[in-house]
N, C-alpha and C positions, 0 to 999 in steps of 0.2 A: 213446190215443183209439181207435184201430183193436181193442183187445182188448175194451173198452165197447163198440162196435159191433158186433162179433161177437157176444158177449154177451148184451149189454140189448138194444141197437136192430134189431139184425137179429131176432132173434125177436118182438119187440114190434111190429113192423113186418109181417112173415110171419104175425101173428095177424090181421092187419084183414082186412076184406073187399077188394073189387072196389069197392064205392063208398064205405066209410069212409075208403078214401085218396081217394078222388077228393075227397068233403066237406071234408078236412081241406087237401087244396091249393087248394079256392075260399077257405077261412078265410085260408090265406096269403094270397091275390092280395085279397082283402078287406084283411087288414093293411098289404100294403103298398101300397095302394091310398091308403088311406088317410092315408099316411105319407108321400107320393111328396114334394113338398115336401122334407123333411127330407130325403131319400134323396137329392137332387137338388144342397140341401146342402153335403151330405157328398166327391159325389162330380164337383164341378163345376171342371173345370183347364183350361178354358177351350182345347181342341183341338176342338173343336165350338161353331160359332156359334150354332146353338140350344143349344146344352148337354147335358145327358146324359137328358133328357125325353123326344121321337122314342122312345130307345131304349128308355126304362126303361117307357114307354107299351107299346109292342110286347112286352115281356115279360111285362107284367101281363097286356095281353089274351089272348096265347098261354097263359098259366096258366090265367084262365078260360075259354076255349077248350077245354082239357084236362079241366079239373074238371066242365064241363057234358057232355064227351063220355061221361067215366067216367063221371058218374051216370046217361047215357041210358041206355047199352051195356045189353043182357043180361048178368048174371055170367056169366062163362068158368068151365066144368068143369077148374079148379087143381088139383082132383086125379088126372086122367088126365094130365097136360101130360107128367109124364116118360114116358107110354107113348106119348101121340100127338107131343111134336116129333120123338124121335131119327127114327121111321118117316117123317115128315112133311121130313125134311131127306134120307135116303136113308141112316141112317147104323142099322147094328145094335147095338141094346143092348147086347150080349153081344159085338161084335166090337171097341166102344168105351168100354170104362170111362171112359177120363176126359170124354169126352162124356155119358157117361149123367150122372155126379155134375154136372156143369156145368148140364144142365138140370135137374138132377132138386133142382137145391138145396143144393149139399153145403156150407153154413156159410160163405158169402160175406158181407159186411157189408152189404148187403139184400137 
């Protein structure tokens, strides 16, 4: 699974925008929205007197929370980020290789 990830989903994933992920996490919180019932379901063992709702409520709206934010935002300039975070943390490009590749993207599974 981890070698798919690196592979297929991390690059597939590094190709969307700043708001197509954001669009595609409202679609989640839409699905499981939608779903919450069945989800509820599933995962209801009775160590909570209201059950597992409260929480799985709080999570959806935090997703759309998320999603609404992404799609305000302005896109963030993603292609300076490995020149602006190392300067921005106090760390030298050049004096930090495994830092530079850290920010800079070096094939992490997203």
């Amino acid at each position: 699974m981890l070698a798919h990830a690196r592979t297929v989903g991390g690059p597939n994933l590094r190709a969307l925008t700043f708001h197509d992920r954001a669009r595609m996490l409202r679609a989640l919180a839409r699905h499981l929205d939608a779903h919450k019932k069945a989800l509820c379901d599933l995962s209801f063992d009775g160590a909570m007197l209201a059950g597992p709702l409260p929480g799985m409520d709080g999570g959806i709206g935090t997703m759309f929370v998320f999603a609404s934010k992404g799609r305000r935002e302005p896109v963030p300039d993603l292609r300076r980020w490995h020149e602006i975070a190392p300067a921005a943390r106090g760390v030298s490009p050049s004096s930090r290789p495994a830092a530079r590749r850290r920010v800079a993207g070096g094939g992490g599974i997203a």
